[in-house]
N, C-alpha and C positions, 0 to 999 in steps of 0.2 A: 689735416689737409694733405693731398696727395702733393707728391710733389712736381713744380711746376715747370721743368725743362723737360722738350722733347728734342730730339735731334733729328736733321732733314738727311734722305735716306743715304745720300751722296755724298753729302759732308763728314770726314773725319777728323774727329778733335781730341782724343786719346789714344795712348799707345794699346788700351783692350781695344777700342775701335778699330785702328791698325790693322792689330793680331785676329781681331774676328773677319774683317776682309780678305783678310788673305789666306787664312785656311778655308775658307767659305769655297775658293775657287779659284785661288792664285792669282786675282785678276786684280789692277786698281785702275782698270781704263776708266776713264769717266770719273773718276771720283777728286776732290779738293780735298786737301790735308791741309789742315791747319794748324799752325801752331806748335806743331809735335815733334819733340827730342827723337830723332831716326838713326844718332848716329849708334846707337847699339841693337840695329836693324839692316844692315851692311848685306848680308845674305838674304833677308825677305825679299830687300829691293833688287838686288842683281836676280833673283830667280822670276818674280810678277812681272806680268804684263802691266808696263805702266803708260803703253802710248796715250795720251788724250786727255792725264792726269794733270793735276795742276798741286802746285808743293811750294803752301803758300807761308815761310819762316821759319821752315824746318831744317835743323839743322842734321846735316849727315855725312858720312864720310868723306873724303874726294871722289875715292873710287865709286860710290855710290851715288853719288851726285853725277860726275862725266857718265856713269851706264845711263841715268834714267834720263836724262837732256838729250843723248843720243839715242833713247827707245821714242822721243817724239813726245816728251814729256814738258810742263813747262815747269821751271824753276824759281821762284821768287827766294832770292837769300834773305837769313837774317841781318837785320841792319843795325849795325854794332854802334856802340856808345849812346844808347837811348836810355833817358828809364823807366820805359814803360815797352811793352811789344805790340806796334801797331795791326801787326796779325792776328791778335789775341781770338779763341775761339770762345770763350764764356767771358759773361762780367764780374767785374771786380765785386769784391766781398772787402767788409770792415777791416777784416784781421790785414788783407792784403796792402791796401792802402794807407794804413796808420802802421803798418810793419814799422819799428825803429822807433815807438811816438818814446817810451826809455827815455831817448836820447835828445825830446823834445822834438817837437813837431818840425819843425823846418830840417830835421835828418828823416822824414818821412817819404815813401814814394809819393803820395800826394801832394807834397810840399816841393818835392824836384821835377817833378810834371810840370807844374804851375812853372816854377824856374825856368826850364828847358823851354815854356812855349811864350814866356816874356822875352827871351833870348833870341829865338829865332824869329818870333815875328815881328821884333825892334831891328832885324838884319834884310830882312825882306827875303829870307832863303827860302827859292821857290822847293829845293828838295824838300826842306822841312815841312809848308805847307802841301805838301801832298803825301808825305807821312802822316802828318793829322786827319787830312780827307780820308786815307787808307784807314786809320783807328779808326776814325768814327763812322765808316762804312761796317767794318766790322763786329763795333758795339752794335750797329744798328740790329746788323742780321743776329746775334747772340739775343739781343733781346724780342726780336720776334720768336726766336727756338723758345724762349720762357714762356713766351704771356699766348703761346698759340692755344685756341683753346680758351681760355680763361676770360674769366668776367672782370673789368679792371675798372675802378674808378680812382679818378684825379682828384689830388686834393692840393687846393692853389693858398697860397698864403704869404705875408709880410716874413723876413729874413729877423726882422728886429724883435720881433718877440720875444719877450725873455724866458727862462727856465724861473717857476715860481711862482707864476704870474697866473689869474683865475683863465683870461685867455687862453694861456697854453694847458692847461690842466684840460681845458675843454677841447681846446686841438686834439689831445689825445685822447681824450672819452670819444669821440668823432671817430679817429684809427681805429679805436678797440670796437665798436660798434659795427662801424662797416666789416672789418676783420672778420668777425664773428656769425655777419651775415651770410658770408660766403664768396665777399669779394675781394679781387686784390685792392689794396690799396698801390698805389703811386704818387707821390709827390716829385718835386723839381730835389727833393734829395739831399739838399740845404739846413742851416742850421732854424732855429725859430718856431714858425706853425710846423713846417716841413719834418723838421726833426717832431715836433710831437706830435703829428699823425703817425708817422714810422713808428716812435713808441709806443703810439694805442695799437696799432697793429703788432709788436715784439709783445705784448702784454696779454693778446687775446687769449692764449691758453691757460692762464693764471686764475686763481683766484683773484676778484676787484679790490683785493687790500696790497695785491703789491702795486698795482700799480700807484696810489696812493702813498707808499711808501718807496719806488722808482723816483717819483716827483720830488720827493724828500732831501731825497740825496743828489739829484742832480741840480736844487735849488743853490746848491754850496758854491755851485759855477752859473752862473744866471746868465752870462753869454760866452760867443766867441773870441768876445774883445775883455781885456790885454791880451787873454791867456789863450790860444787855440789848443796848447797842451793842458790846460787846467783842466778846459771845458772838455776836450777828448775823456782825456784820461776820468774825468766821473761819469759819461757813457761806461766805456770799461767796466767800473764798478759796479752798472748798475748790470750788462751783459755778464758779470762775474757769478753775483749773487745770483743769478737767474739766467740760467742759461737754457739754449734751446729755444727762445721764444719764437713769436709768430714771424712768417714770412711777410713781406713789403719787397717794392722796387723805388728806390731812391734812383732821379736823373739829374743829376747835378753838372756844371760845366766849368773848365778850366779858364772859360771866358770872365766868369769872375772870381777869381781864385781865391780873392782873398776872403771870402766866404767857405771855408771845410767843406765836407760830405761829412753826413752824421753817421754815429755809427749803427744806427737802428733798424735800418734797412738793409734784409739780408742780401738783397739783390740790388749792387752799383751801377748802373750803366753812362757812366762816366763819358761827357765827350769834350772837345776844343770847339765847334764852332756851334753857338748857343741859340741860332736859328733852326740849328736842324735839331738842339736837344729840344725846344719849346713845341717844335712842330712833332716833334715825337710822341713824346709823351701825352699831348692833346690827342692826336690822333689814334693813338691805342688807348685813351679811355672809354671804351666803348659804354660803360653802363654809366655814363655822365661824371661832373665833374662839380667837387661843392668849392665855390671859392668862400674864404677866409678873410678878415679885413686884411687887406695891405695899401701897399702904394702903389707908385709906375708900374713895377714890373706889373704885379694882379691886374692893375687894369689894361696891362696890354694883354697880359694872357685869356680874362675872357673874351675881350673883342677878338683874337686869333683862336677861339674856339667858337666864338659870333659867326663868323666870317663863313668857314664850311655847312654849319647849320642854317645860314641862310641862304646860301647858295644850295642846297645839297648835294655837294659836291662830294662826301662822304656817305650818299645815302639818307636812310633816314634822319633827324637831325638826335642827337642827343641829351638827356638832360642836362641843366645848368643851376645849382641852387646856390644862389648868395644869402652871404649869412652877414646879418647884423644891419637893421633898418639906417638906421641912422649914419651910420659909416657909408652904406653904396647908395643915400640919397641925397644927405647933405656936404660929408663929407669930401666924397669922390663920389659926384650923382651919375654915377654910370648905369646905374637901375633903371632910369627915365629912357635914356639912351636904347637901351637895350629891346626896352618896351615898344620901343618905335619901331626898331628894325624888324622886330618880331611880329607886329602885329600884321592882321591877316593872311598869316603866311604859317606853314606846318612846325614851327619852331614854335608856337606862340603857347601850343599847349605842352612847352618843354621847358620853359623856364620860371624859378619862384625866388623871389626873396623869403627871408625867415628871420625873425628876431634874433633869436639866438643861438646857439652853435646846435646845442641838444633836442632843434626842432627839425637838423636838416637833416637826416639818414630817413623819418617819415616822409618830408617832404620828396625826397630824392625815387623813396621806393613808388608815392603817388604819380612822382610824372614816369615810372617806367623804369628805373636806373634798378 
């Protein structure tokens, strides 16, 4: 699979990006720098035209900082004692977020994220809440640079699922299928179904006996509770053995923290406020979306993918395949529901229920996904 970032022309988010604007023509009018360590760039920036430029957590010398604010530049500084950078120009990856897991998961950056946004939002610090708004403006644009282009379907699911379990075995034969098809997968990035579509997706390049044997070893940890280090740390293992796997996009949110981000998903887009990650990731699965049994959350997440495709307010509407009769009729009969809204209306030839898990990728290609 080719790889899935592109970058918008004006955006700069590496020090090669940097270096290639600026012998390009010595110019950075017009251009947003992101992110980028400038302070051993002291001479690029006193010599470029930087009026019109925006310099957005970059950090750089004084003297180079007072030239470019007085070339009519604008300045955004880094903001010190965070731990995370809400200017970030790419999303998080596994290794970055469990950085420290060693030393057990609560000395992780994901584990003082969560910290940091229990803290200030139990304080009501308006700065802090528009530090979070900045990150998660940021993730937002970083993950459009990824999925531009790209065929992405959603796959929705219960958090309680366990590792072991015939269910999650199937979550991930679902990942490695679609994977294989040609699409991204996305999930909400979470432990459970989430985590094993991400796996069938890490798996797709494999022959079908590891992943069979991935299930093996990660059954030793069958969830996130006691242990979030346990259950980490036998991802890891299984990323160990088998490295390289397929690409995914996990959207997980610090709104409910005490749920991890897996590590199966090469691509994090990690945010704090959990309206705009659900609306996200609905919204970029363009080639539909299979739900999985769960509970609240799943049923609010298809009626918030209901919603646009009945209005079309996104265009055509999208597929919707749920899986598992008995769960979305009797259980939680959101099937019925859905049936209503959709009928005689151009959604109606967009959604199916499916028995079981390994009937939804046909089902999914039938309505169009």
């Amino acid at each position: 699979m080719t790889p899935l970032r592109v970058s918008h022309d004006h955006e700069i988010e590496s020090l090669d990006e940097f270096d290639e604007a600026v012998s390009a023509g010595g110019s950075l009018a017009g251009f947003r720098v992101q992110a980028v360590d400038l302070t051993g760039r002291t001479r690029e920036l006193r010599s470029a035209e930087t009026a019109g430029a925006v310099f957005l957590g970059c950090p750089m010398e004084p003297e180079a900082e007072t030239r470019v604010r007085l070339s009519g530049a604008l300045v955004f500084p880094p903001v010190p004692g965070l731990p995370l950078d809400p200017y970030r120009g790419r999303l998080y990856s596994p290794d970055e977020l469990f950085a420290s897991l060693d030393a057990g998961y609560e000395s992780t950056p994901d584990a003082r994220a969560y910290a940091w946004f229990r803290q200030t939002r139990a304080d009501g610090d308006i700065f802090a809440s528009a530090v979070r708004a900045l990150h998660d403006d940021s993730v937002s644009d970083a993950l459009d640079e990824l999925l531009a282009g790209a065929r992405v379907v959603g796959v929705m699911g219960g958090h309680q699922m366990e590792r072991g379990t015939e269910a999650y075995a199937g979550a991930a034969r679902l990942g490695r299928t679609l994977a294989r098809s040609g699409l991204v997968v996305a999930t909400g990035g979470g432990p459970g179904a989430m985590e094993a579509a991400n796996l069938g997706a890490y798996a797709a390049p494999f022959d079908d006996g590891m992943l069979d044997e991935a299930l093996r070893v990660l059954a030793a940890a069958p969830s996130f509770t006691p242990s979030v280090t346990d259950w980490a740390r036998a991802a890891f293992e299984v990323r160990e053995r088998w490295p390289s796997g397929g690409p995914s996009v996990g959207v997980p949110t610090w709104f409910y923290g005490h749920e991890p981000p897996n590590a199966f998903a090469a691509h994090i887009a990690k945010y704090f406020a959990n309206a705009t990650r659900e609306d996200g990731l609905l919204s970029r699965s363009n080639a539909g979306v299979v739900f999985l049994p769960g509970a609240a959350g799943t049923v609010q997440e298809i009626f918030d993918n209901a919603t646009p495709n009945f209005y079309g307010s996104r265009g055509e509407p999208t597929p919707m395949v749920l899986v598992d009769r008995a769960h979305w009729t009797e259980r939680y009969p959101a099937w019925e529901l859905l049936k209503s809204l959709a009928r005689d209306r151009a959604m109606e030839a967009r959604i199916a229920l499916v028995e079981g898990v390994d009937d939804a990728p046909q089902a999914l290609k039938h309505l169009g996904g």
